[in-house]
ZATORZA-792074 format. One record per atom (N, C-alpha, C): x, y, z; residue in three letters. Coordinates in steps of 0.05 Angstrom, whole numbers, plus 5000, padded with zeros to 4 digits. Example, Ala and Ser with C-alpha at 12.3 -4.5 7.8 and 13.67 -1.06 7.14 Angstrom:
BEGIN
526448865156ala;524649105156ala;526449345156ala;525749555142ser;527349795143ser;525850015157ser;
END
This chain:
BEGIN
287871704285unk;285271654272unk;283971924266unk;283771964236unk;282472234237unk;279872154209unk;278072284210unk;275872324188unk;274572604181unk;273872634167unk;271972794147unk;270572754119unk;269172924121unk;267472914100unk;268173054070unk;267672874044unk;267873124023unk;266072954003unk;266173183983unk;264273203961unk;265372983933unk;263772843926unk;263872753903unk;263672823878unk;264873093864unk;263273223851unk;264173163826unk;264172833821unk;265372633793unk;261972583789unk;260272643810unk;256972483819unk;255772703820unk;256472943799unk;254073123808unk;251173053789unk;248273103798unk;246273043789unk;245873313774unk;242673313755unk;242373483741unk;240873703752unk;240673693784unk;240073873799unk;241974063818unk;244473933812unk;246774013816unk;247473983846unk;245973733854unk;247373623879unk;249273413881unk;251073533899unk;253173263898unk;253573123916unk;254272793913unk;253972583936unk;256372723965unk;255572623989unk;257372674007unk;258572404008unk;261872424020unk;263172144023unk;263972224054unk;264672034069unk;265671934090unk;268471854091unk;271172014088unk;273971894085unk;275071894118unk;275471654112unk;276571544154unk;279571484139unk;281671654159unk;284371614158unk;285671504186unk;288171314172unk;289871324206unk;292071094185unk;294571284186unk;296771194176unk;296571194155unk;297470994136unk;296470924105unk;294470754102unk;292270764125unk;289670694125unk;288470814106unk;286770794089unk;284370974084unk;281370834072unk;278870934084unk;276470804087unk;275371034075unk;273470934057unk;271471134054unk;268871044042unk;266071174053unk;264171114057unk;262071204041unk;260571224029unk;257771364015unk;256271304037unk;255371564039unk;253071694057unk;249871764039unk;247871754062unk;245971844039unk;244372164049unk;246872384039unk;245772594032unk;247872684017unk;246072864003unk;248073133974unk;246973393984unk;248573503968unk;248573823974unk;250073903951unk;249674193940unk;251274363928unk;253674483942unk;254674493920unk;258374623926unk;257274803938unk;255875083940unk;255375253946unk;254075223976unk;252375043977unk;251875033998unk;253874814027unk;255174714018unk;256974614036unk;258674674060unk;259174714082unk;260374844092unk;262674604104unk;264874714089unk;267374554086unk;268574514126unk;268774694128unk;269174864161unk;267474644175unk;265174614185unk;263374584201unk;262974324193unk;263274204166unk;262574004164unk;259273914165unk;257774074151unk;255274074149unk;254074284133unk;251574194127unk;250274374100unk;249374664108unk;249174824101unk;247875044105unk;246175104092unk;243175124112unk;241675134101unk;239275354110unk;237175494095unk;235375704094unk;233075574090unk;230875734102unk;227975614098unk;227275744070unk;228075914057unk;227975984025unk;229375714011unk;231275644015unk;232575454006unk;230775153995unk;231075143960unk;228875013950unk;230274703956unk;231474593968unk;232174333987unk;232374374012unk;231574454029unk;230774634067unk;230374404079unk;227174194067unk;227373934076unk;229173764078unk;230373744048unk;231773494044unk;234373574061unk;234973714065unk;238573834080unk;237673734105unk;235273774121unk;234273714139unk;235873444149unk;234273244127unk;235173004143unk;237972944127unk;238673124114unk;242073044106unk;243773184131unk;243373314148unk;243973484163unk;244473264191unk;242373114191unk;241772934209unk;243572734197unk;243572534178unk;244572344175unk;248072404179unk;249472694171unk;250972674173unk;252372714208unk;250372804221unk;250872844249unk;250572504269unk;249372424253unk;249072124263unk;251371944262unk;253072024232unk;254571844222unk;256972014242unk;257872234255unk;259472304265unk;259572174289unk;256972184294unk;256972104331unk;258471764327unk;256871664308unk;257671284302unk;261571294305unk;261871484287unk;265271494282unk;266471604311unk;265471754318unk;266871754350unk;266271584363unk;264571464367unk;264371224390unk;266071054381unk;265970914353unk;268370744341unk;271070724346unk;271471084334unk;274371184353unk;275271104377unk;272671144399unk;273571164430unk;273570784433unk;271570644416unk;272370384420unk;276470264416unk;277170364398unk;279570274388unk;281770364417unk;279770614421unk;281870744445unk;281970594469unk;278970514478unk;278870494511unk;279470164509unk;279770004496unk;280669734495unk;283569724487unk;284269914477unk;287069934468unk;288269684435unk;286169824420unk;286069524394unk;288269694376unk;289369584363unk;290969754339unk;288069814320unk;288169994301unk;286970054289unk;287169864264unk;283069834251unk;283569604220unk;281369644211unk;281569594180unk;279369714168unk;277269564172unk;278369234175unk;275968964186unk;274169074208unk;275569094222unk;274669214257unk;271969484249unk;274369654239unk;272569914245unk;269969844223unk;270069704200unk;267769674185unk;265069464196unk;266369314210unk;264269224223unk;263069314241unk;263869434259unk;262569634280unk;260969904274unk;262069934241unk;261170134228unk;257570014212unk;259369834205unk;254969644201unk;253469554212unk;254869424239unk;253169424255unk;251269504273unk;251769804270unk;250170014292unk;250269964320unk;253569964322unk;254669824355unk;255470054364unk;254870194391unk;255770414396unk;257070384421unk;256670144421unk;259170074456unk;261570104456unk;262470234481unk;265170244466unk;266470134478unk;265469904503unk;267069604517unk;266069384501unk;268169124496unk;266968954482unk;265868804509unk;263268654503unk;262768544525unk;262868244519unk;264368054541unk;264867784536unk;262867654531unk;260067664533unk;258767424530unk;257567484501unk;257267734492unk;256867794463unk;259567664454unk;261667824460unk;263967654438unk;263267304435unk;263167224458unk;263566974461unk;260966874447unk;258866954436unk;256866864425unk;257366894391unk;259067194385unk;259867234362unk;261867004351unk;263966864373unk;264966664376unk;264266424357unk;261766374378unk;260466164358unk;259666144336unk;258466364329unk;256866384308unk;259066424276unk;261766544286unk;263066484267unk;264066174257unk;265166054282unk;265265774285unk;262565604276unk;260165694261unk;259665524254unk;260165414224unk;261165534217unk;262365544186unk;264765304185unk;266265314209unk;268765054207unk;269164894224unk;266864834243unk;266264664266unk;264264524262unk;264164304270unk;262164144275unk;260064254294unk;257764034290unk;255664164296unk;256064054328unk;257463904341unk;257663854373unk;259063944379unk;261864084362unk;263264314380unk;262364454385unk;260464474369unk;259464834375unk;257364794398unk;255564514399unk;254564474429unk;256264494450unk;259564424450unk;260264414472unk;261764784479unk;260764884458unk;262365144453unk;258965294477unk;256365254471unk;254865334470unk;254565314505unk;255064924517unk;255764884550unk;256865064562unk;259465144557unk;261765384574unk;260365544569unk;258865604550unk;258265934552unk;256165894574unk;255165784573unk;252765724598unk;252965674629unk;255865474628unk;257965494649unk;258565714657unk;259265914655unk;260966144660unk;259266324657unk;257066244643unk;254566484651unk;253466384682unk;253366144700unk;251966054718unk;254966144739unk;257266114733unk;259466224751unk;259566454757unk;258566724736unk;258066914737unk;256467034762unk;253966904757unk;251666934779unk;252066824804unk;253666684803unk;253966514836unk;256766654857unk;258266614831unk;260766864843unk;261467124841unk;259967244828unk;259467514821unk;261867664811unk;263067424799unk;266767484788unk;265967694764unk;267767914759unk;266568034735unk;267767944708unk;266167814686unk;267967644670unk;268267844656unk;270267914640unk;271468074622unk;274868014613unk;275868084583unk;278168014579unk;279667984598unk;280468184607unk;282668344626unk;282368134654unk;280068074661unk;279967974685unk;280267584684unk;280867514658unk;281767174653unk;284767144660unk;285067164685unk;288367124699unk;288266894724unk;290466944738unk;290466724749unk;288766834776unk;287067054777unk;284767074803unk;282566894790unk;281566964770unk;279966784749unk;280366584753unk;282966324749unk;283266084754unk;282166014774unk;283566094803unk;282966104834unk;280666064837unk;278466254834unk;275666264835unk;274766024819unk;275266084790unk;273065804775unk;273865524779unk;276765504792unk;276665264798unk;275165144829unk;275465354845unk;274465314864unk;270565274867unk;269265424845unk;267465404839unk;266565054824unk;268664994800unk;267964794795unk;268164534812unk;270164504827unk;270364354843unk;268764294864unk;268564504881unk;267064454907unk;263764544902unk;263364724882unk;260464824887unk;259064624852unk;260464604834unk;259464374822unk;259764144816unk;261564074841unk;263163764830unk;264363654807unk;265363844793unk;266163744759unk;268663584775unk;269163434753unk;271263174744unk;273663334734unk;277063254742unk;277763404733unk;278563404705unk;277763254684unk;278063184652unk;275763414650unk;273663444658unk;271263614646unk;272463834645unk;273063914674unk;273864194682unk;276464314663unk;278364014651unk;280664094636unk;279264204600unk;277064054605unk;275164044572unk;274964434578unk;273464584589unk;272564754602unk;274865034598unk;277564944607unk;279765134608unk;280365104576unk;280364884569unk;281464854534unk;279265084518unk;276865084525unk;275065234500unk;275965474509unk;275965554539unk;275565794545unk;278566054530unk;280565834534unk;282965924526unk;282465924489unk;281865714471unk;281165754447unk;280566094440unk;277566034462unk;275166274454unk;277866604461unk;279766604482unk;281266894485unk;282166954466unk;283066744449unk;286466744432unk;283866804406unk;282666624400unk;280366694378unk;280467124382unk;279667114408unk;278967484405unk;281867634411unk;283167484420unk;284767624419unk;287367684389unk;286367444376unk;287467514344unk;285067714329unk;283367744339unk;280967924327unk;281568304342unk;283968234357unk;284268484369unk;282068624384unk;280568424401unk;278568494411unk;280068594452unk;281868494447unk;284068454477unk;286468414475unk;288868554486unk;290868554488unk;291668364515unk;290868224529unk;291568154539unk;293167814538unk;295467734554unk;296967504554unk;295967324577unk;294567444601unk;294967264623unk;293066994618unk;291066984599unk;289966754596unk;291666494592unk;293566524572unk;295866424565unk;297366174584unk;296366384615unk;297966144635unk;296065964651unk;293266004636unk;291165764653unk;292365524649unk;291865314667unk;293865024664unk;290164864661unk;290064644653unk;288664494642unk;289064254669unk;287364164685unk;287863944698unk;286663684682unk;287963574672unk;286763294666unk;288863054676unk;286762804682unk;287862544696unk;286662404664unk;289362144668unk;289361984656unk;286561754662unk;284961654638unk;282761584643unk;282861264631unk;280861084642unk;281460754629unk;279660864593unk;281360624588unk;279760644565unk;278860344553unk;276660404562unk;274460154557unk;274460054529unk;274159774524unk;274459684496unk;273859424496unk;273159224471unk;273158844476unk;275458864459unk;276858604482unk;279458514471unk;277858394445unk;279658234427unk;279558114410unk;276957874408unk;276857704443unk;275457474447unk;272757644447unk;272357884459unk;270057974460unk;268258054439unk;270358154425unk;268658314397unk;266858074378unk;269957794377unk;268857624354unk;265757474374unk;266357524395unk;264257344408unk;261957444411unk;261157704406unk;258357864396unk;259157864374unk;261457924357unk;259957904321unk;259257584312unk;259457344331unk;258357174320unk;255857074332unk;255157184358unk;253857134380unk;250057194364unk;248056914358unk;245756894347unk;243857024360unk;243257314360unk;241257414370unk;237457434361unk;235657314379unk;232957304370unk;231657534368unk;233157764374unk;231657944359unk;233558124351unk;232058224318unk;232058284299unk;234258584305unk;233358714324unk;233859034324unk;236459034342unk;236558824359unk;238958704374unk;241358664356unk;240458454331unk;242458434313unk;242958624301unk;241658884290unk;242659164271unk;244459224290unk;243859234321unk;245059434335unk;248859274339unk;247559074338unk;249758944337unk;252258974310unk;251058904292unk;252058994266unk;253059314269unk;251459334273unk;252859764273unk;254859734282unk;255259684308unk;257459684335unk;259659454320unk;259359324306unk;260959104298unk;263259194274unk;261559334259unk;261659484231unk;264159774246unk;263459824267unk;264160074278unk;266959994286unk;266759764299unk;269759644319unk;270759534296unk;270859514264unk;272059374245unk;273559554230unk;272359774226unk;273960054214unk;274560274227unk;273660284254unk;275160584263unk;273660814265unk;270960744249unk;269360964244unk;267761114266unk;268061394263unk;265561444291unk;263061374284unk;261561384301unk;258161374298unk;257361524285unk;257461824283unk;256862014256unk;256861834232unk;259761824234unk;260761704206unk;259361484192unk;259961284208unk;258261034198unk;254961054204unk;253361324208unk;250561304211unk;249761434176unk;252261574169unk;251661744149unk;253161694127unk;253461354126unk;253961234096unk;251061114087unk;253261224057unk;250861184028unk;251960894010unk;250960943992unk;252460663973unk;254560863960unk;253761093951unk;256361163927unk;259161143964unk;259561153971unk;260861143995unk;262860873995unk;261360693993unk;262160333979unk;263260283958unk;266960213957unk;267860003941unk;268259763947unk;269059653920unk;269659273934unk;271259313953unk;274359523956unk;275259443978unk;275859654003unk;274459823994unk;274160084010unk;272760254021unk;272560444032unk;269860634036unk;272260974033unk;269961084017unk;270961294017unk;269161534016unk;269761754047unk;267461904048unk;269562124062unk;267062344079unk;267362524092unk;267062534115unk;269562594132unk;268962544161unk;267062704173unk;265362704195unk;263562904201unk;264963114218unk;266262954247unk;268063134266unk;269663274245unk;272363174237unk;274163324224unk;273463394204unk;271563484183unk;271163524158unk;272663414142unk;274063264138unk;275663184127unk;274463094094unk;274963134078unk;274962994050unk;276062784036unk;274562684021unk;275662444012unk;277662204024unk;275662174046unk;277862004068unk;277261674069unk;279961544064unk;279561254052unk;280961114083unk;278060804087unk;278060644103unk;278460514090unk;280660294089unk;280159994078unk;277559764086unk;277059634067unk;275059464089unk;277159154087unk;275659074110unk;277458764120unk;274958634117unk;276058354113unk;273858084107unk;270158124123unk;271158274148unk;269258344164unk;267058474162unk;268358714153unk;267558984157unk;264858864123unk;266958734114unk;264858684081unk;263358464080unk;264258314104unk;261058124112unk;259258204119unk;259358374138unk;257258574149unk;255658684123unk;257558874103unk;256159014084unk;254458924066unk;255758604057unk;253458344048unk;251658344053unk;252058274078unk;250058204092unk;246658354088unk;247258674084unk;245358864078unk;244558864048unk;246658804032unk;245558844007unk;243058773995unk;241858923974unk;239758853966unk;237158903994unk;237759044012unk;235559114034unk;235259384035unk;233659434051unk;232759674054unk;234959854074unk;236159694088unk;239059804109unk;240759814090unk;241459784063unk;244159754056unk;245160024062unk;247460094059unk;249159984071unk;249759794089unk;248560064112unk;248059904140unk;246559994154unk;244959954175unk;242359994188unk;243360324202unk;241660464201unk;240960714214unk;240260714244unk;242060784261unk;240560704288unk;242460994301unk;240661164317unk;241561384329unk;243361274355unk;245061484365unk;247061384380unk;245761344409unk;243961424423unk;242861414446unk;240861184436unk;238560984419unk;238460804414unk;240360624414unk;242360654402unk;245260394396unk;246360324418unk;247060544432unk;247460504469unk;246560394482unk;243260394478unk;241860184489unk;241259894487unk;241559904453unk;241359624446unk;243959494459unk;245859654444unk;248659454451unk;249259394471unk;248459484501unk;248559424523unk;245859204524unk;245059154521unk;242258944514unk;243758644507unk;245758704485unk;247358544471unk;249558364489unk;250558664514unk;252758584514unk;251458434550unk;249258434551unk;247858314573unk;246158084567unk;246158024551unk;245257654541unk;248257574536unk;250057624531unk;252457514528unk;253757444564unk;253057624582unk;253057654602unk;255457644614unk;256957914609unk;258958134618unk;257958284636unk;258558084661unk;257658184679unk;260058254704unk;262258304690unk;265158304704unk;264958634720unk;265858624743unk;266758824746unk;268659054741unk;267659314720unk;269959474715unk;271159704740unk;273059754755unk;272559974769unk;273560214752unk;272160464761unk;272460674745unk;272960904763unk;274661034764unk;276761164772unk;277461454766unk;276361664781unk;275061984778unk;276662124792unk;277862334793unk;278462534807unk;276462804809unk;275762894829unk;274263194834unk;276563314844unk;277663454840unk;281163604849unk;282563384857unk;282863404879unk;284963214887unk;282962944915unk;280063004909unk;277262834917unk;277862634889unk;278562354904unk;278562114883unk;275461964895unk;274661954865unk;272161764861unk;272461464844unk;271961304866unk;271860984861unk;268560874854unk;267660804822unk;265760684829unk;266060434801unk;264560214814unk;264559974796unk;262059874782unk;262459854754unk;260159834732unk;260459484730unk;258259434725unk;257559224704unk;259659224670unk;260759104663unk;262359194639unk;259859264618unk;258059124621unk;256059154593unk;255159354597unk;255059494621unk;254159784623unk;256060004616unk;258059884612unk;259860114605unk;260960074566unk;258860054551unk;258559944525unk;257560064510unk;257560354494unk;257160524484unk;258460504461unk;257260704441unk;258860764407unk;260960794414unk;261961004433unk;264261034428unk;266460844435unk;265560584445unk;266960354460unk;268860214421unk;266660254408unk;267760194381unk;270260254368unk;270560434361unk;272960724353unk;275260544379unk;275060574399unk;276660414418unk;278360154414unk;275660044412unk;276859804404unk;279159714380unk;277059894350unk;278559784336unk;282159884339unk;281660164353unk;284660214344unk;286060014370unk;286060004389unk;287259754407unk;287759544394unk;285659464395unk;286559114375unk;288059164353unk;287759364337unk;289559434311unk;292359454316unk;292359604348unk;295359544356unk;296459294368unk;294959194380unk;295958914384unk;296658754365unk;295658784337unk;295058614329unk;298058634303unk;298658854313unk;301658974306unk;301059124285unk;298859304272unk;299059484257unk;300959734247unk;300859794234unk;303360064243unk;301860304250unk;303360454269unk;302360664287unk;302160834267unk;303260894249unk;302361194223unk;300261104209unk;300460834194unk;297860784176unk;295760804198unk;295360694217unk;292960654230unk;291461044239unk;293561154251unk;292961464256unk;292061464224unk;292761534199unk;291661574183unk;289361394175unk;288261194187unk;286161154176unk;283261174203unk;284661224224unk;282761354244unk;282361634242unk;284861724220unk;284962044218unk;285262114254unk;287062034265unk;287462194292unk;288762284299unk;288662564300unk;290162804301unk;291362954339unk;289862804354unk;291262834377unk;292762664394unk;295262734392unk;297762544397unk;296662524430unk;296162654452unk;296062594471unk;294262284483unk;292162394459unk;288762094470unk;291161814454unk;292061844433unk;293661584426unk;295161504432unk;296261604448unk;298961504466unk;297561304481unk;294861344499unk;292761114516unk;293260854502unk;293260924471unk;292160704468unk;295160474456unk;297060694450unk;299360544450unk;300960434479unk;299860534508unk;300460504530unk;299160144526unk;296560124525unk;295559864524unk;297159674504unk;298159814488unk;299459534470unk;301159414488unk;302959634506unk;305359634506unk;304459374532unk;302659414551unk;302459264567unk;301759034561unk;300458954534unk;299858714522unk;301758654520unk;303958734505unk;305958584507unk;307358524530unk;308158554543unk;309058434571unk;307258214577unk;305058244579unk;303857964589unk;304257714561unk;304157844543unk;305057614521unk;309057524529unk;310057614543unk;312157664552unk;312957404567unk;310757364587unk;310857244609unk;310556904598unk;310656894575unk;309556544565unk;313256464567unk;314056684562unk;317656484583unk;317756394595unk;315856524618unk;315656454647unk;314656154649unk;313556044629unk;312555694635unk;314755584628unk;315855664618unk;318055484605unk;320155354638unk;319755144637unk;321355024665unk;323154834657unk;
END
């Protein structure tokens, strides 16, 4: 990595000063900069790299702070330098130019800046709750920081790093071990993110392991669903909430999704929109007899499509719903804290949330013998691990549909 300075003298003015440039070399790199001072050929000092200048000299002031700017811009380029050095980055014109606008003169990157820079790029192709859950860990590991006085930095995300933060999560905050596996997934994203930015050379992140346990996955069979979408509720806000959740378990849709349909959104036999999680475009749900009773149902109202109800309202109602119907069965629910198992048992209607919807429909869709590719494409679901859950449940449906041999005597 080498630089200097030279004259532009394609830019001389009619006072016969010429612009200074900034040429940064390294390999068949080459960068170069406009600076803001000029000088005459004559007065230049090629050697020293700076103006020469006399208090006779009818520009004395102005060299002044050209004198300065150019001593400024040297100091910026060495610190830059010693950045590429003391982290060990290959050298890039991306890199060095941004460090060059930014007026960054550190020459360690520090993790919780990167990791904030992190986000802030990610908000351009993430959703707006990744980036909340991007925004948790950082807050996480800023509170691990202070309690274990681990020093977080690239170099130090190895397996002493694991040791400690799991031991931290576990015993000093009780996380679950699905959370704690949520936790290792961003954190590993966020290295490989900087470490394709050549912000770290390091591999040992690479071998964090992810603890996650297999979890129930709550849903109404078939008897349940039709028996709240037909089930006559006396009040009014009970029934939207109902309809939402109904509307929701009929197509697949998340709660984003179906909060943030319009009419142009609505054909006779389709819906065609933009997913919110996956950004996805132009993404087509069929509608079933159901899904377009419901939509009837609104027409010509002030809900049409369909009623607007935020997800921590809908939660509420629908558990409202699903407690005049009176599901009142015991679910047990089934936790790991490391290898600390947690047993505790809900009311089913308490365990009845938006996201119980999306559940449902793809379950029953498999039972109901759908095909496993159309249906991924019309839930758009892209992680083979969470769908396997839900093809595990078919699979056990069928066995018990299995067992009607067994009467046969």
């Amino acid at each position: 990595m080498k630089y200097h300075f030279e004259l532009r003298k394609d830019k001389i003015t009619k006072d016969g000063l010429i612009p200074i440039r900034l040429v940064v070399t390294h390999g068949k790199i080459r960068i170069r900069k406009n600076i803001n001072a000029k000088t005459t050929v004559v007065d230049w000092n090629r050697e020293n790299q700076l103006i020469n200048n006399y208090k006779k000299c009818p520009f004395y002031d102005y060299y002044i702070s050209c004198n300065k700017e150019i001593t400024n811009i040297t100091e910026k380029v060495d610190y830059i330098f010693k950045f590429f050095e003391y982290n060990e980055i290959v050298f890039s014109e991306q890199i060095f130019n941004e460090r060059f606008d930014e007026d960054n003169t550190k020459i360690s990157i520090d993790f919780f800046e990167a990791f904030q820079e992190f986000m802030d790029v990610s908000k351009s192709t993430k959703s707006e709750g990744t980036i909340k859950k991007y925004k948790t860990v950082r807050n996480f590991l800023n509170d691990f920081k202070s309690f274990t006085k681990y020093p977080l930095r690239f170099d130090t995300i190895n397996t002493k790093f694991e040791e400690v933060f799991m031991l931290y999560c576990f015993d000093e905050r009780e996380t679950l071990n699905n959370y704690y596996g949520k936790l290792i997934s961003i954190i590993k994203t966020f290295m490989q993110w900087s470490f394709d930015r050549q912000y770290h050379n390091c591999y040992e992140f690479k071998r964090l392991k992810r603890v996650e346990d297999e979890v129930e996955v709550i849903y109404l069979n078939i008897d349940e669903l039709m028996e709240l979408y037909n089930h006559k509720f006396d009040n009014k806000s009970k029934e939207r909430a109902r309809d939402f959740f109904c509307f929701a378990s009929f197509t697949g849709l998340r709660h984003s999704d179906v909060y943030n349909l319009g009419n142009a959104n609505i054909y006779e036999d389709h819906i065609n929109l933009s997913l919110i999680k996956t950004k996805t475009n132009d993404h087509i749900v069929p509608l079933n007899d159901f899904a377009n009773e419901i939509l009837n149902k609104y027409k010509d109202t002030i809900y049409y499509p369909i009623p607007k109800i935020y997800s921590q309202k809908l939660n509420k109602k629908i558990q409202e719903c699903c407690e005049d119907l009176e599901w009142f069965d015991d679910v047990n629910i089934v936790r790991y804290i490391g290898t600390k198992r947690i047993d505790k048992k809900f009311k089913k209607y308490l365990l009845i949330t938006s996201h119980v919807a999306r559940k449902t429909f793809i379950t029953n869709s498999l039972i109901l013998g759908m095909n496993e590719r159309v249906l991924r494409n019309i839930t758009n679901s892209k992680d083979e691990k969470s769908f396997r859950r839900y093809v595990k449940i078919e699979e056990v449906h069928k066995q018990r549909e299995m067992n009607i041999w067994n009467n046969i005597k």
